[in-house]
N, C-alpha and C positions, 0 to 999 in steps of 0.2 A: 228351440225358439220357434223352429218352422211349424210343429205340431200346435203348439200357440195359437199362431197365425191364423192356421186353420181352423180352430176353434173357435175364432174372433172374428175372422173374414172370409170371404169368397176366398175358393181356390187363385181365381188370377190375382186379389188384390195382393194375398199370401204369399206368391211366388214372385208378385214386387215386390213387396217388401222385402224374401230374402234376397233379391236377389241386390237391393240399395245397400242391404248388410253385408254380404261377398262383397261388393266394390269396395265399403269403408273397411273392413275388414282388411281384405287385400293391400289396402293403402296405407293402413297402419302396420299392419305386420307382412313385408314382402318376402319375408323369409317363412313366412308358413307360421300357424298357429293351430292349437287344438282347436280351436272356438272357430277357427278360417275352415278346416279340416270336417269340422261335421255342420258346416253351413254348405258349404262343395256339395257335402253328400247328400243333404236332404234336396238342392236344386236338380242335382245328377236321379233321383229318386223321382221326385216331379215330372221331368222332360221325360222319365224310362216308363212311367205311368201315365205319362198323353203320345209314347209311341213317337215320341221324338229322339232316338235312341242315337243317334251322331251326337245331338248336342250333350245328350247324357253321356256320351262316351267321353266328351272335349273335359267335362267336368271330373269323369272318373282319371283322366290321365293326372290330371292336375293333383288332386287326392294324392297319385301314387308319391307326387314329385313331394309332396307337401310332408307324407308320412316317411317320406328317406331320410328328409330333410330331420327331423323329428327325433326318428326313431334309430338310423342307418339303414343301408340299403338292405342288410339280413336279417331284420324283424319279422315276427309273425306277423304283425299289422300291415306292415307293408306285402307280406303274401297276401292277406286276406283281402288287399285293394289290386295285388296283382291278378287275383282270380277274378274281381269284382269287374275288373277292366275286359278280362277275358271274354268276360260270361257276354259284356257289352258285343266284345268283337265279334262271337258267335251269332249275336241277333243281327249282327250289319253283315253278315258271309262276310266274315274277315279272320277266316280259318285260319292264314299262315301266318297273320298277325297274332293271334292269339294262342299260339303253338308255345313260341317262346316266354310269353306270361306268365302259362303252366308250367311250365318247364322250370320256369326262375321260383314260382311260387312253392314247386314241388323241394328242389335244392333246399329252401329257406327251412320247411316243414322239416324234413328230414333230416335237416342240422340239427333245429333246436328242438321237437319232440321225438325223432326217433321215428322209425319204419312202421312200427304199429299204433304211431297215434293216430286216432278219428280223422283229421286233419288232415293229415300224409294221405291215410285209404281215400278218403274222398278226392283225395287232388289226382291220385294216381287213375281212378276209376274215370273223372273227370278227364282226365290225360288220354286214356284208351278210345274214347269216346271221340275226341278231337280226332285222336291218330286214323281212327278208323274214317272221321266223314273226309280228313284227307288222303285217303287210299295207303296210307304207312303202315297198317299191322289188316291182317286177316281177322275176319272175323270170330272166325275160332280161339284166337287168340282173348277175344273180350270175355267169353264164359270161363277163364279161370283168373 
């Protein structure tokens, strides 16, 4: 719906708009909806595109709450909104927040695809990466 928007309106009128639709939304379905679910994310998408990344993050937590709700708490969906949260914490330096994201996101991959799926590699590689800008593994350690 948001890509609509923009298609039809200025970016600000766009991001009122969704942002009228998140409220009514939210108020019909307080228990989370797909349709609540990727209106969150195209707002959280917006704020992380004009560099307002707190408020994109407020929206990406929500996502995560919205997609448990949904899915359960050990979905791929819900990994792929716990790295999305992450990716947010790493742009605000909020490394030790964002540690355990990975972590939970890494658990979820590794249940339901298995150690060598795409998925898993990236989250693990992504995981190194954290460890390493918070002083937890040697560098050496990242080239294998």
């Amino acid at each position: 719906m948001y890509v609509w928007y923009l298609l039809t309106y200025s970016l600000e009128t766009a991001t009122a708009l969704n942002q009228e639709v998140y409220e009514v939304l939210k108020e019909l379905h307080p228990d989370g909806h797909d349709l609540l679910s990727k209106t969150i994310i195209e707002l959280a998408r917006y704020y992380r595109e004009q560099d307002q990344l707190k408020e994109a993050a407020v929206f990406q937590r929500e996502v995560v709450v919205i997609k448990e709700q949904q899915y359960g708490a050990d979905h791929p969906s819900v990994a792929m909104e716990l790295n999305n949260l992450a990716v947010f914490c790493c742009h605000l330096g909020q490394f030790s927040e964002a540690l355990p994201l990975c972590e939970r996101a890494l658990s979820i991959y590794e249940e339901f695809y298995g150690a060598d799926h795409e998925l898993t590699l990236n989250t693990i590689a992504n995981l190194s990466k954290l460890k390493k800008e918070l002083g937890l593994i040697d560098h050496a350690l990242l080239e294998y």
